[in-house]
N, C-alpha and C positions, 0 to 999 in steps of 0.2 A: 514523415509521419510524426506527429506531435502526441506526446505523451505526457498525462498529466498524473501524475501520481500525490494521493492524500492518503499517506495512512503514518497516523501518530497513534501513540497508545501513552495514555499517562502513570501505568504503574508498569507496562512490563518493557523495557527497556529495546529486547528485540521484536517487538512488534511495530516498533517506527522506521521510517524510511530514512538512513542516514546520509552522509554526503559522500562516505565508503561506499555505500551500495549503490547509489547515483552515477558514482565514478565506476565499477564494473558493471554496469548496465550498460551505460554509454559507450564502454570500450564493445561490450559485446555485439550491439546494436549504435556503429558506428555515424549511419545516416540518420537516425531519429531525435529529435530535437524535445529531451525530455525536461518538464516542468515538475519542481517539487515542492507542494502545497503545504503547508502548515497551519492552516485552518479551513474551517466551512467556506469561508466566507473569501481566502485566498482560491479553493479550489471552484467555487460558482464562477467566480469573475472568469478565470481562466478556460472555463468548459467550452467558451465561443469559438477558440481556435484549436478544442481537442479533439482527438481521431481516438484516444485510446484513454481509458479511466482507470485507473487501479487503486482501488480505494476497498475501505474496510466495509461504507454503509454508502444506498444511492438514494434517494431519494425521487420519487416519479417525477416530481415538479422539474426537476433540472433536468429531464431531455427535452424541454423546449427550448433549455438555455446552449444546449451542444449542436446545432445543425449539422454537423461533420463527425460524430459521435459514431463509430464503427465497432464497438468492443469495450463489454465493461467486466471489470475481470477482480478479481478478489483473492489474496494469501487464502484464504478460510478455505475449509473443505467440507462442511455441510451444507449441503443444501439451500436448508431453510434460516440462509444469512441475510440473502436478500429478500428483500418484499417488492422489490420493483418490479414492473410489468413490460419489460421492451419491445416497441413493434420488433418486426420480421427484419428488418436490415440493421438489426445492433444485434450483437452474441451477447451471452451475459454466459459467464463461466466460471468456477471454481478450480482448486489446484488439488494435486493428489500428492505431494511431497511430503507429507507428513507420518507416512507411513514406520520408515526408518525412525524418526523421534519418537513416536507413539510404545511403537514395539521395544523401545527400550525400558520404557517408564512402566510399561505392564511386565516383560519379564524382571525387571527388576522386585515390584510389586510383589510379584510368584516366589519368589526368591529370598525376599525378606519376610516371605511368610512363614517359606518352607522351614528355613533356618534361622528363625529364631530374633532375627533382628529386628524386626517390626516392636515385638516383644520385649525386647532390651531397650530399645531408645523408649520405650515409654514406662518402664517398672519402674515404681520405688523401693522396690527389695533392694539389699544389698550386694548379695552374692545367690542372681535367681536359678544355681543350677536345679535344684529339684523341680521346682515350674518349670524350665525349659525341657527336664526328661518325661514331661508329659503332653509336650507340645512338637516338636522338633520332629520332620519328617522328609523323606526326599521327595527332590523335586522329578528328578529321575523316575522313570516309571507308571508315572503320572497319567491322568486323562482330562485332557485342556480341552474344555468344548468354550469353540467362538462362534457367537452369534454377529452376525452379521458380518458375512465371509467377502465384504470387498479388498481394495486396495488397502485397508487400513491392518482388517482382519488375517489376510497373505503375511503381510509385511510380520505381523504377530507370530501366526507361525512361523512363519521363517528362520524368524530369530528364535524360538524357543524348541523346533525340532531337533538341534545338535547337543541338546541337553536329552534327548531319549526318551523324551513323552510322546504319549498316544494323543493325537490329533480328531477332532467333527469338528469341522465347519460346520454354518448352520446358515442358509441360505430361504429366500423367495422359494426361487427355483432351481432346478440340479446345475451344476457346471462341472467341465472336468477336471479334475486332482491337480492340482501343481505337482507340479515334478519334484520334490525335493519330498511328499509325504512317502509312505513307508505302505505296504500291504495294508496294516491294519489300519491307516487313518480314511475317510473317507471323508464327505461330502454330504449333505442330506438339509432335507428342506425341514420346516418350521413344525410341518404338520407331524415331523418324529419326532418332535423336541422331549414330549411328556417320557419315551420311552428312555429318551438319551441322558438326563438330569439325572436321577440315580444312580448312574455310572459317574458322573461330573467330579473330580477332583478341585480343578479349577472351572469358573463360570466367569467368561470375557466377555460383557458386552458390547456391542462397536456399531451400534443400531443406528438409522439416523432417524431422527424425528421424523414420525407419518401416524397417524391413525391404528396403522396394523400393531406397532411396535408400543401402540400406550400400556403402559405396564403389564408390558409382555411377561415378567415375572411379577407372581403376584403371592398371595398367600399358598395359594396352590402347589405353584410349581415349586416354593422355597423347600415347601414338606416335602418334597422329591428328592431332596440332595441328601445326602449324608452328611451326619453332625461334624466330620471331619471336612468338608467341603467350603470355601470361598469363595465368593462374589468376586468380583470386578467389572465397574462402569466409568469405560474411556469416551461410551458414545455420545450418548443427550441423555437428558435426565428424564426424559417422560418413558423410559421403559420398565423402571422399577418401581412399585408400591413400598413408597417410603416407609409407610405406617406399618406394611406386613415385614418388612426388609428388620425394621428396630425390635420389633417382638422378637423376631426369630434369632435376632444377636442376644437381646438379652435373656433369651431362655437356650441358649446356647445350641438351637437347632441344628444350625452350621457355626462353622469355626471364627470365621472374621469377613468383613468386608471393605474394597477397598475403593472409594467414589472420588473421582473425579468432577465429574458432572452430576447436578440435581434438578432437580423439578422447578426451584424460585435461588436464584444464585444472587449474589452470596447465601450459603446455607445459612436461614435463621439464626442466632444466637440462643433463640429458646428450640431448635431442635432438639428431640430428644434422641438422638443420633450422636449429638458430640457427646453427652453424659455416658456414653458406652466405651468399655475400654477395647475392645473386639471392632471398632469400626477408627477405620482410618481415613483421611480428609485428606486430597488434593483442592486447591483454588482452579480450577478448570486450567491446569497448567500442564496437561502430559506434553504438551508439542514444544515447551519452553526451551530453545534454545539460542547460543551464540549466531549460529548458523543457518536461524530460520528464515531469515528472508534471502539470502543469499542463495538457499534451495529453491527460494518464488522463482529467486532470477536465472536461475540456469533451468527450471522449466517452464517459465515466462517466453523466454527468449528461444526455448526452440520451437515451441505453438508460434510465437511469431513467424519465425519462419517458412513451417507450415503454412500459414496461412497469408504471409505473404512476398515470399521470395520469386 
């Protein structure tokens, strides 16, 4: 099986394919004779004798250049990564490893808000105890409602149910409780979202891009939350109304907001979202770590298997 892998990234270090992770790929997948591209133009060349692609972006022109092309496969986990269209005999498929990185960056997130830290690394006061006895809250006790309750969204709970919050997922459609939720956490679809916001302590979103999900919160839903209440968006940026999202910080509707992901990335320089001191910026980086590709390849390599052992 010939495997041709192109994924470089010019700013985040673990989003390139190294010769470490070449070398445990190979051990793991001792028969497959893998190629690793370091450009466009390295990786076209090499598509005529590829069986397998795992690459960041594909391009429709180049399956005419694969005849042996069985499987094009991607790190990334939404969706709407590729634009390519593959007949019936190529897979084209996403990975769901990212669940565990994600869910640390968001409870962290929870966490530096709850306590104060968010607020400290950005004061210019010198000693902000009296601002912080007006801010500082637990996180304990709490009600985390996550929209869009896939693998991403589990993974979120998961990690922030041993800290003693109240759990909604918020779903399409119903599914059963993970095991690890509590009596009172449940499960519920979209269409109770209006009822569920003014309970919301925290608001996770983890939506993937679709039509349903275009700013799903919007001016509307924001006036549902309570002034002490938080955003957070790990998902895509088309589900929040940027423009009703900055009103509502700066008139102090809810507490703070924490984005990762926007609507046109990088975030403008003339947003009026950075001039807010209640709104905190990730570079679309929750999944950023030492250890990300090396999570591609141990669930690379058992789909492999799967699929062809």
């Amino acid at each position: 099986m010939n495997i041709n892998i192109w994924l470089t990234h010019n700013e985040v270090d673990c989003f390139s394919f190294s010769e470490g992770n070449k070398l445990s790929l190979q051990n793991k997948i001792k028969d497959a004779t893998i190629t690793v591209s370091h450009s466009q133009a390295e990786f076209t060349e090499n598509l005529s004798k590829t069986d397998i692609a795992i690459v960041w972006k594909y391009k429709q022109e180049w399956l005419s250049l694969a005849p042996n092309l069985k499987w094009i496969i991607t790190p990334a986990a939404g969706k709407d990564y590729f634009e390519v269209i593959p007949p019936e005999n190529i897979a084209l498929d996403y990975c769901s490893y990212h669940g565990e990185l994600m869910a640390e960056t968001a409870v962290g997130m929870m966490l530096a808000e709850c306590r104060g830290i968010s607020y400290c690394a950005r004061t210019t006061t010198e000693w902000p105890r009296r601002e912080l006895n007006k801010t500082m809250k637990p996180f304990r006790n709490s009600h985390l409602v996550i929209i869009g309750f896939g693998n991403i969204g589990t993974w979120i709970a998961r990690y922030a149910k041993p800290f003693g919050v109240k759990i909604t997922g918020v779903k399409q459609t119903l599914i059963k409780k993970p095991d690890f939720f509590d009596n009172d956490d449940c499960i519920t679809t979209i269409e109770n979202l209006d009822n569920i916001l003014p309970t919301a302590d925290h608001l996770v979103l983890i939506a993937p891009a679709t039509k349903k999900t275009d700013n799903i919160i919007n001016a509307e839903r924001i006036k549902l939350l309570k002034s002490t209440s938080s955003i957070y968006n790990l998902g895509r940026g088309n589900s929040i109304d940027e423009e009703a999202l900055f009103v509502a910080l700066k008139n102090n509707q809810i507490s703070s907001a924490y984005l990762d992901v926007f609507k046109k990335e990088p975030l403008p320089r003339s947003s009026p979202l950075r001039t807010l001191p209640n709104f905190y910026l990730m570079p679309h980086a929750s999944a950023i770590s030492p250890n990300y590709l090396e999570l591609f390849i141990n669930e690379f390599t058992e789909r492999y298997y799967q699929k062809y052992d």
